[in-house]
Residue frames relative to the residue before (quaternion, step in Angstrom):
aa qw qx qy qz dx dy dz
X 1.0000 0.0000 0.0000 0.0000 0.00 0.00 0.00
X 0.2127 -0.7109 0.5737 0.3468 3.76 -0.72 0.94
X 0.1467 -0.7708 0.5807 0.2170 3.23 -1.35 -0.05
X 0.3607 -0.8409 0.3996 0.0555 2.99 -0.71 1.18
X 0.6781 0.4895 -0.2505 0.4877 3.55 0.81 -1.29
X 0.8150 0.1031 -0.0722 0.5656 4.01 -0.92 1.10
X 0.7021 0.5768 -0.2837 0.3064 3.58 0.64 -0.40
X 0.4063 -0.7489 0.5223 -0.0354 3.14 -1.05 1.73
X 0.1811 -0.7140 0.6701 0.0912 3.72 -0.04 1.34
X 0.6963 -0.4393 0.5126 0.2439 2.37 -2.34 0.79
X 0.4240 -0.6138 0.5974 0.2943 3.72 -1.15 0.61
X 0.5807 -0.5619 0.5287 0.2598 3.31 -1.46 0.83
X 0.5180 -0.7208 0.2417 0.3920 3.52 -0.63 0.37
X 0.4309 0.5599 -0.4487 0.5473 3.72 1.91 -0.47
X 0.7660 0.4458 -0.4018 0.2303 3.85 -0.03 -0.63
X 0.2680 0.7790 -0.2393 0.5139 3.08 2.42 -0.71
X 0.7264 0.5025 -0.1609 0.4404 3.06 -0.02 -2.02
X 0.7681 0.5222 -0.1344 0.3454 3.45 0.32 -1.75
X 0.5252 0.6824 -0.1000 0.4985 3.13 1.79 -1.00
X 0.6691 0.3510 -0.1193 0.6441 3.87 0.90 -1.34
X 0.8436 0.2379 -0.3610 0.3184 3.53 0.43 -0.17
X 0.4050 0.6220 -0.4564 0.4906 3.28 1.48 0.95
X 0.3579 0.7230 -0.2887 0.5156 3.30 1.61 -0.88
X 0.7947 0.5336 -0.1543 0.2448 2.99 0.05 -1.64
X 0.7102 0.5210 -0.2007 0.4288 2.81 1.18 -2.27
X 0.7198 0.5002 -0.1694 0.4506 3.56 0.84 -1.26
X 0.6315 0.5052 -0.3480 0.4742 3.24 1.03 0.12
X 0.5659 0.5575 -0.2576 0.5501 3.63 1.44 -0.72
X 0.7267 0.2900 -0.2662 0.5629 3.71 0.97 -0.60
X 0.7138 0.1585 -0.2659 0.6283 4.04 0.77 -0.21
X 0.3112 -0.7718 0.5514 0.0589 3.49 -0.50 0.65
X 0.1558 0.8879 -0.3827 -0.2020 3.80 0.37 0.56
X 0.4835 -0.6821 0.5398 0.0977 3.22 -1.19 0.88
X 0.5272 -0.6958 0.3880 0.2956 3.41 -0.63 1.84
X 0.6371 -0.5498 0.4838 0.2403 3.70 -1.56 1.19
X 0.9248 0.2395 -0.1344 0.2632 3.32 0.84 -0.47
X 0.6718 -0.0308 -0.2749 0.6871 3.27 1.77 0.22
X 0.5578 -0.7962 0.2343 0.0101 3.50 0.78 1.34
X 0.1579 0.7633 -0.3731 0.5032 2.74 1.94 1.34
X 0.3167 -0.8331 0.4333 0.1341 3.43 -0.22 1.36
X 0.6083 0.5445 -0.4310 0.3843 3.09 -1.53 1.16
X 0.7426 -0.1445 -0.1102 0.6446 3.58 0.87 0.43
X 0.9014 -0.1675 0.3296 0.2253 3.45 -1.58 0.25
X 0.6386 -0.0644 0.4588 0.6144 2.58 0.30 -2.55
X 0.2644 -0.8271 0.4733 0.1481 3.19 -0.24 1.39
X 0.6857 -0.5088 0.2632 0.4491 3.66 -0.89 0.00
X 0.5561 0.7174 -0.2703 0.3210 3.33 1.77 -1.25
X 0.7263 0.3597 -0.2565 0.5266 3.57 1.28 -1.54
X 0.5348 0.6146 -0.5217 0.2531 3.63 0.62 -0.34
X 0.5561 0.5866 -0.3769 0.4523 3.55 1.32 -1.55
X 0.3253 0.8219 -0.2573 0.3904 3.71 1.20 -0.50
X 0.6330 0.7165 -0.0705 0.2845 2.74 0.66 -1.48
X 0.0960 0.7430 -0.6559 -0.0922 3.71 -0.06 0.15
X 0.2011 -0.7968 0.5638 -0.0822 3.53 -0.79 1.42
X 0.2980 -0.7159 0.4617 0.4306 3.43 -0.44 1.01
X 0.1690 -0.7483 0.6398 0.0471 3.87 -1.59 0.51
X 0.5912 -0.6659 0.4318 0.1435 2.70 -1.22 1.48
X 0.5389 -0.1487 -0.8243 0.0891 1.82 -2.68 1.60
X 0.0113 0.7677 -0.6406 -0.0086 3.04 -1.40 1.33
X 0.8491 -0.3288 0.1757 0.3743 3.54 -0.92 0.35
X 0.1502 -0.7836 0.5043 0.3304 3.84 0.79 -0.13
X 0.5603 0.4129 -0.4789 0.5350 4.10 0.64 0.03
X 0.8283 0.4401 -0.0470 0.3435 3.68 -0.13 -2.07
X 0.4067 -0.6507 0.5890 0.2535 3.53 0.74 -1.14
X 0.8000 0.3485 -0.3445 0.3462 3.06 0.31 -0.61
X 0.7352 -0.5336 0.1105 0.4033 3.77 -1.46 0.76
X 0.0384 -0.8793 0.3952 0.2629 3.36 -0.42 -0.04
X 0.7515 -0.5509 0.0407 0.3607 3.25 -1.31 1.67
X 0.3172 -0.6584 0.6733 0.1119 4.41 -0.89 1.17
X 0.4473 0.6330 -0.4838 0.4065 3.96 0.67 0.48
X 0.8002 0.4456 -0.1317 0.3792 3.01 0.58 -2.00
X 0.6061 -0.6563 0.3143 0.3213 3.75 -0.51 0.95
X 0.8314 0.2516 -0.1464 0.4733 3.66 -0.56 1.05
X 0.0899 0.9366 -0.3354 0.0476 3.31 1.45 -0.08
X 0.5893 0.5457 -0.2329 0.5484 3.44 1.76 -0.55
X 0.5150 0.5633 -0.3234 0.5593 3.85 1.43 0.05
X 0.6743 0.5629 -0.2944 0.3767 3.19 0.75 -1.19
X 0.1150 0.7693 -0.6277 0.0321 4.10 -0.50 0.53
X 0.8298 0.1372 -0.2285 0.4902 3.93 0.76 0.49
X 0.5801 -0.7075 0.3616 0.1791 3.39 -0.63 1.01
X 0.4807 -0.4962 0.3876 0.6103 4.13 -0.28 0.66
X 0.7531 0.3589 -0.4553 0.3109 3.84 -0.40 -1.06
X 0.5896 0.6379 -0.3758 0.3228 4.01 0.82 -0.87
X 0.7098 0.4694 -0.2321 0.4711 3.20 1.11 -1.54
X 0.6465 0.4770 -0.3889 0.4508 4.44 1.27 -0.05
X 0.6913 0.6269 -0.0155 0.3591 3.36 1.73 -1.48
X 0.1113 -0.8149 0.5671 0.0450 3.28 0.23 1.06
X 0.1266 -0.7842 0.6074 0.0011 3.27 -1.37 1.15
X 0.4792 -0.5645 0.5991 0.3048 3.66 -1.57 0.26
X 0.6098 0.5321 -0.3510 0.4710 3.60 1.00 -1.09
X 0.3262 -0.7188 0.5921 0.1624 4.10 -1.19 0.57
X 0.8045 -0.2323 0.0307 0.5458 3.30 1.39 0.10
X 0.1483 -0.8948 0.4206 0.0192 3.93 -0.84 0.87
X 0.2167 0.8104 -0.5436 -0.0302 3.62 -0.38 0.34
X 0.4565 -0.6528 0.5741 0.1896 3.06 -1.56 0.21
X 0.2969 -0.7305 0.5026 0.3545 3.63 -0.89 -0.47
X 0.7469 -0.1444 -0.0234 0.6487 3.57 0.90 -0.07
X 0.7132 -0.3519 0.4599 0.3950 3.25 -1.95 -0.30
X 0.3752 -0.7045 0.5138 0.3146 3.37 -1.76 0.41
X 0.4504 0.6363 -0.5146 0.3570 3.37 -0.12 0.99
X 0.7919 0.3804 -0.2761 0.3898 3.22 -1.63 -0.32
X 0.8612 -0.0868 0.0373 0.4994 3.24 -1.34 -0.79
X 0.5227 0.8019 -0.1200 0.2633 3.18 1.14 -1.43
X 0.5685 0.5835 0.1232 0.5667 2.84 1.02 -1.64
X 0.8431 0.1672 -0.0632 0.5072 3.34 0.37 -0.83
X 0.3924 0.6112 -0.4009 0.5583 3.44 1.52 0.08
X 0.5927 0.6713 -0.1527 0.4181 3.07 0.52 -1.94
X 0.7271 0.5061 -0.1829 0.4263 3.97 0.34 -1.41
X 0.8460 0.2563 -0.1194 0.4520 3.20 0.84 -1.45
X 0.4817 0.6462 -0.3663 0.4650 3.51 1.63 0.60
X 0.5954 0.6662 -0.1445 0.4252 3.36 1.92 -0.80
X 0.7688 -0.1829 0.1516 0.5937 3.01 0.98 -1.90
X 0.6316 0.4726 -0.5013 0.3555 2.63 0.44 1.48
X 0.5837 -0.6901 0.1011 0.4157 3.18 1.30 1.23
X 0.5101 0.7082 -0.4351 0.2212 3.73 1.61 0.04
X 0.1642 -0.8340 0.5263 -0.0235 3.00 0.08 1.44
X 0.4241 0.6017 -0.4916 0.4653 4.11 1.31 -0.29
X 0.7353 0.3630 -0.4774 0.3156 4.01 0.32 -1.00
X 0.1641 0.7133 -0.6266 0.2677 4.11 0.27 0.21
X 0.7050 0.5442 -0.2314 0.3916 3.29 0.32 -1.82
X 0.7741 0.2961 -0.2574 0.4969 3.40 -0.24 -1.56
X 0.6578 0.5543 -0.4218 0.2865 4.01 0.65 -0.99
X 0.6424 0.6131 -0.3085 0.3410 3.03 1.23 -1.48
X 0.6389 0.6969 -0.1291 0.2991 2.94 0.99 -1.52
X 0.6641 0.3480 -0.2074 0.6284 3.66 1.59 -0.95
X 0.6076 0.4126 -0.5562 0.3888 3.26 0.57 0.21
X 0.6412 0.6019 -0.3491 0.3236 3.48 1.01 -0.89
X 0.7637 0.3770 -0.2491 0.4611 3.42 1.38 -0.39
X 0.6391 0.3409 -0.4620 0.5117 3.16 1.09 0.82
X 0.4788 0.6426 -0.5615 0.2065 3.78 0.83 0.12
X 0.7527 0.4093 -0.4292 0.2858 3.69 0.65 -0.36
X 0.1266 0.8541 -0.3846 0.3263 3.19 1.78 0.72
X 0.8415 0.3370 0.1450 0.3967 2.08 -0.05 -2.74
X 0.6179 0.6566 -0.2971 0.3143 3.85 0.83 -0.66
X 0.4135 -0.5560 0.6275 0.3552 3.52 -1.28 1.14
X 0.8417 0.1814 0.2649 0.4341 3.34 0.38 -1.60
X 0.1667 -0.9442 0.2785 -0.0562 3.20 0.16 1.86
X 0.4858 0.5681 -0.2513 0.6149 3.17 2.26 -0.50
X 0.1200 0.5165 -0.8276 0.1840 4.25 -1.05 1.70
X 0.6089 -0.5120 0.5708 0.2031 2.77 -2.15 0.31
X 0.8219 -0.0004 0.2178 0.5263 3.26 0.50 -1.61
X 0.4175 -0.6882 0.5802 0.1241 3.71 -0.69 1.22
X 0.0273 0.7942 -0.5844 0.1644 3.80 -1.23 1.23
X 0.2267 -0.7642 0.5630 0.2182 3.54 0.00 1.94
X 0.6980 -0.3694 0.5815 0.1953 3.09 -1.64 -0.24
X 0.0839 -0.8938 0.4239 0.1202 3.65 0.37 0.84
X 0.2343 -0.7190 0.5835 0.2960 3.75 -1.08 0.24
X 0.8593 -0.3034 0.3210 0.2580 2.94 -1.49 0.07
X 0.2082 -0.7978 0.4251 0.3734 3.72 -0.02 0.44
X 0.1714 0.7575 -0.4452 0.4457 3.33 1.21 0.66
X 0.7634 0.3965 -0.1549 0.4858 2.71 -0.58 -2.62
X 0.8240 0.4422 -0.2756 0.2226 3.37 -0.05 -1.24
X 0.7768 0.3902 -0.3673 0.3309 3.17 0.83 -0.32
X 0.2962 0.5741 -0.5255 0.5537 3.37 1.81 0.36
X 0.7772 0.4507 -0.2778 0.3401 3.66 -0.07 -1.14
X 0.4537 -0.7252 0.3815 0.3503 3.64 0.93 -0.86
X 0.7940 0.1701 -0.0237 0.5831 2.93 1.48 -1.10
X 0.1640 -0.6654 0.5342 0.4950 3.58 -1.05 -1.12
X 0.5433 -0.6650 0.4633 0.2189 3.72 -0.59 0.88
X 0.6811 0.4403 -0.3466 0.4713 3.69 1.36 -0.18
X 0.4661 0.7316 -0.2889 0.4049 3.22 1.59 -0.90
X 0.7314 0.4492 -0.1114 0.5009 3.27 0.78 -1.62
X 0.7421 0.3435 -0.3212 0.4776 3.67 0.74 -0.33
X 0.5218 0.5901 -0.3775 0.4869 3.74 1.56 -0.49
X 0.7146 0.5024 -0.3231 0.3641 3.74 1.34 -0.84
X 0.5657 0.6075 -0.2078 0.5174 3.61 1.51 -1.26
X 0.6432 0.4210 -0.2435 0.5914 3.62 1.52 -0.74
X 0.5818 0.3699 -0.4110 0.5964 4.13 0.69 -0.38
X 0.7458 0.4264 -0.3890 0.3324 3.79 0.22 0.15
X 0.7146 0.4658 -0.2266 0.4701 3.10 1.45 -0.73
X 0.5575 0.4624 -0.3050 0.6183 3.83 1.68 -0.13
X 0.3769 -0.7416 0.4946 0.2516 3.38 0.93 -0.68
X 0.5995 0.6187 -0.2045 0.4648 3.40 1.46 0.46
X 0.5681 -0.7092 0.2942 0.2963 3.82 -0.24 1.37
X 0.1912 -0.8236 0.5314 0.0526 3.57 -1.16 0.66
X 0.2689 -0.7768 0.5662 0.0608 3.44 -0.24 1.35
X 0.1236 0.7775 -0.6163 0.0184 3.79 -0.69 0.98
X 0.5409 0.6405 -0.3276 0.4358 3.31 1.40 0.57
X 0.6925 0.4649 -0.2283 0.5022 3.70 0.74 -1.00
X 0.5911 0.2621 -0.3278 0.6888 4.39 0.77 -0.12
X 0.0514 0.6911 -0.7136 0.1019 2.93 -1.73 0.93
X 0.4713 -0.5393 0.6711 0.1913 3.55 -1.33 0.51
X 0.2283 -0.7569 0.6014 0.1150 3.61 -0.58 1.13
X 0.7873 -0.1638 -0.0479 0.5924 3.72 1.01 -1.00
X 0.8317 -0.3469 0.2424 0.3594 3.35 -2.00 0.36
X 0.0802 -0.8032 0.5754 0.1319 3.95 0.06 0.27
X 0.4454 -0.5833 0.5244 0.4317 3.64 -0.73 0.97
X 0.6901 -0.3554 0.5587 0.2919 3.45 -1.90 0.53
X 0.4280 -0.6628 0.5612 0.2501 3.43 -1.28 1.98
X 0.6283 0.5610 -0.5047 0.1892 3.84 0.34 -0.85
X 0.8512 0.3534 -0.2600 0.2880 3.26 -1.38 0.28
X 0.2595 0.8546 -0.2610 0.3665 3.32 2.22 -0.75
X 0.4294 -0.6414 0.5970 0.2189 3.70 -1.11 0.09
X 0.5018 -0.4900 0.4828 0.5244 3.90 -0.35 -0.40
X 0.8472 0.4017 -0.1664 0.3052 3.50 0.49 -1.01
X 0.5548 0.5174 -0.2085 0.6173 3.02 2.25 -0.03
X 0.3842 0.5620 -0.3478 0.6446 3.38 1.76 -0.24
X 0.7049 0.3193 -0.4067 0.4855 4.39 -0.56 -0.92
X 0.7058 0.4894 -0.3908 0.3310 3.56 0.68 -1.48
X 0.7806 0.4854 -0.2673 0.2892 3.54 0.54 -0.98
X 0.6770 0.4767 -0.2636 0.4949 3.68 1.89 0.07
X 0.4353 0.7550 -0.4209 0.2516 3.27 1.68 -0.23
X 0.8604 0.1529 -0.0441 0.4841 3.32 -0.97 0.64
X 0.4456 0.6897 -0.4667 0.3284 3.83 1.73 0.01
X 0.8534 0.2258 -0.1910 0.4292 3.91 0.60 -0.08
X 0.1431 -0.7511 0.6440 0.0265 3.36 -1.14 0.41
X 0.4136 -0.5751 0.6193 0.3385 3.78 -1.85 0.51
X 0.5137 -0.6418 0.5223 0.2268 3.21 -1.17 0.76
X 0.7555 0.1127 0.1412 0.6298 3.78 1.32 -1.01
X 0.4334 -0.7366 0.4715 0.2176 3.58 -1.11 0.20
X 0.0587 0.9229 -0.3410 0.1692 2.92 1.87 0.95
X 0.7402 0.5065 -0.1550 0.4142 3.42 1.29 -1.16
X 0.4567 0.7968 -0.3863 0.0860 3.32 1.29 -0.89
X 0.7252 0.3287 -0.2405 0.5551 3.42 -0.66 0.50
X 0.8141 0.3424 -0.3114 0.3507 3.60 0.36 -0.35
X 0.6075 -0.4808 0.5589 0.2958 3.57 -1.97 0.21
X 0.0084 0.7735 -0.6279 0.0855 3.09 -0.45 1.22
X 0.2995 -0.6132 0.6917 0.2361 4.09 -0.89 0.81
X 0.0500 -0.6537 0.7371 0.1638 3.28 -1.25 0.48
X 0.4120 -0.6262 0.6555 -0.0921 3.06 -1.50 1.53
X 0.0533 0.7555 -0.6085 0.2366 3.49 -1.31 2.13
X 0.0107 -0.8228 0.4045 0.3992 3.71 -0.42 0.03
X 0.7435 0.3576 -0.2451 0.5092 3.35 0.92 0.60
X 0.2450 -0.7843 0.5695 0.0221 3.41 -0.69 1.22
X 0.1883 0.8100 -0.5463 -0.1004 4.06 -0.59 0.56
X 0.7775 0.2450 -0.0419 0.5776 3.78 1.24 -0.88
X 0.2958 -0.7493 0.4951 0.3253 3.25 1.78 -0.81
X 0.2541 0.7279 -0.5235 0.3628 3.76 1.57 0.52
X 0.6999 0.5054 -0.2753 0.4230 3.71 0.45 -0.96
X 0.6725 0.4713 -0.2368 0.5192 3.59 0.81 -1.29
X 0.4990 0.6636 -0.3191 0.4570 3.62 1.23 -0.95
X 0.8570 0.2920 -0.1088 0.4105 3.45 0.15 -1.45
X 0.5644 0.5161 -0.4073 0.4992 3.61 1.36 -0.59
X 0.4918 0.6641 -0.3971 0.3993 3.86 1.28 -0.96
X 0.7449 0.4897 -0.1787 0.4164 3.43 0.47 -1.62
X 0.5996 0.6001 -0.3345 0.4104 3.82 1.23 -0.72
X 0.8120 0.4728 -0.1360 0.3139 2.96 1.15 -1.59
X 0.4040 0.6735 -0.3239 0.5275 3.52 2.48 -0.35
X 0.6881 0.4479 -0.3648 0.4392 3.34 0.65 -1.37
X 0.5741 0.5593 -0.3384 0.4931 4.13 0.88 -0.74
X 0.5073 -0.7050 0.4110 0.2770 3.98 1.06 -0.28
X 0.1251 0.8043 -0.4843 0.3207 3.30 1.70 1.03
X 0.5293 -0.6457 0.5145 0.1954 3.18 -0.83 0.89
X 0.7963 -0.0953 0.1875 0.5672 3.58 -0.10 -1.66
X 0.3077 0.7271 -0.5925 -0.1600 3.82 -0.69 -0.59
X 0.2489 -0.6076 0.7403 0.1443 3.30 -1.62 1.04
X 0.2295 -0.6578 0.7077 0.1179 4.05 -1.34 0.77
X 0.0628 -0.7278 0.6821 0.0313 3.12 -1.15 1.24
X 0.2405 -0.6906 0.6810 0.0386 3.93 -0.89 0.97
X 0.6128 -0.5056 0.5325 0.2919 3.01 -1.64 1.17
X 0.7279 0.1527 0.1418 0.6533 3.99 0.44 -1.63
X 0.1996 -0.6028 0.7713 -0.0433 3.19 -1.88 0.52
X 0.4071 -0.5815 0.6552 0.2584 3.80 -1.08 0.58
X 0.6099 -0.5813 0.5129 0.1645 3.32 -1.55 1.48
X 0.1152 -0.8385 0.5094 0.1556 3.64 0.22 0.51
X 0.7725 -0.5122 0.1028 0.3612 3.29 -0.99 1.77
X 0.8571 0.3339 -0.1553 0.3603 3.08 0.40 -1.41
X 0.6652 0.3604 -0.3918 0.5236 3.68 1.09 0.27
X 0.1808 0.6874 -0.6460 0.2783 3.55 0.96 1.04
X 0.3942 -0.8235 0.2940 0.2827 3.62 -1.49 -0.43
């Protein structure tokens, strides 16, 4: 099915091409120097990425997240105690790493601070760890998380948009940023409770059309904390006649108990 409304086609591969060597050119005259120990020459240098605290497999096949090497047989295990009580709209979720550290601070200055160049390299590690991390590696069509047209125009951009696009280029696989929408302004998840987190996305999004029906659709976030957001966008995109969606997040909060 083509899809037309909101939907970001794959580039051709000359425009690709044409595309990396602008990259290039503008890199050779501004050199950028990594966000976090500001050593020139990439974004994110290679040093803070090792940094990095990636989630690592065996993880939950619902959640993503690791699941416990204590408990006898651990290779049997394919849902986590909370997955197996917790009903979900979402058909699977991962994350690429924790929110901390470099990460975390990458992450901050990609938000609000207008560095809209890190997409690329971020986008780019998730793409090389999704066939990692995936139950199920085979979607049709890739869908950021939208903000508010509010938020966004204060903001300029949407920070999922921009990693959902750098990701439709690197799968090779269309991105709809038109059909989900945000109907109204939800207060800001930070600081929020879990249960003040579900309340404050309920009912916050809708499909614009029924463009998707039938298809696998990744939904695309750059932060995970309750999965309250992915939860409710999940539930928009069922009612629209979505088929499956797994949500993959740049980060994910370190859940309590696997702190150190």
């Amino acid at each position: 099915m083509t899809i037309q409304t909101g939907s970001v086609p794959t580039a051709p591969p000359v425009l690709v091409w044409l595309r990396k060597l602008g990259d290039a050119a503008v890199d050779l005259l501004f050199p950028p120097r990594c966000v976090i120990c500001h050593r020139l020459g990439a974004w994110l240098c290679a040093a803070c990425i090792e940094e990095i605290e990636f989630i690592q497999p065996p993880v939950c096949t619902h959640c993503g997240l690791p699941l416990e090497t204590s408990i006898p047989n651990p290779g049997t295990r394919t849902l986590c105690d909370r997955c197996q009580h917790t009903p979900s709209a979402l058909d699977a979720q991962r994350s690429l790493a924790y929110h901390g550290g470099p990460l975390r601070a990458a992450i901050h200055e990609f938000k609000y601070r207008d560095l809209r160049s890190l997409a690329v390299p971020l986008a780019r590690l998730m793409a090389a760890r999704w066939a990692t991390l995936a139950p199920c590696p085979d979607f049709g069509t890739i869908v950021p998380v939208p903000l508010h047209p509010r938020r966004q125009r204060e903001r300029g951009y949407n920070q999922a948009a921009l990693l959902a696009r750098e990701l439709g280029t690197c799968f090779a696989k269309p991105v709809d940023e038109g059909v989900l929408v945000r109907t109204r302004a939800t207060a800001p998840q930070v600081g929020l409770s879990p249960v003040d987190r579900q309340h404050n996305v309920q009912g916050a999004f809708r499909c614009t059309s029924d463009d998707l029906s039938g298809m696998h659709v990744l939904l695309v976030d750059d932060v995970c904390t309750t999965g309250s957001t992915l939860e409710s966008a999940c539930l928009a995109l069922r009612e629209a006649g979505v088929t499956s969606v797994q949500a993959y997040t740049l980060a994910r909060a370190k859940p309590s108990g696997l702190e150190p």
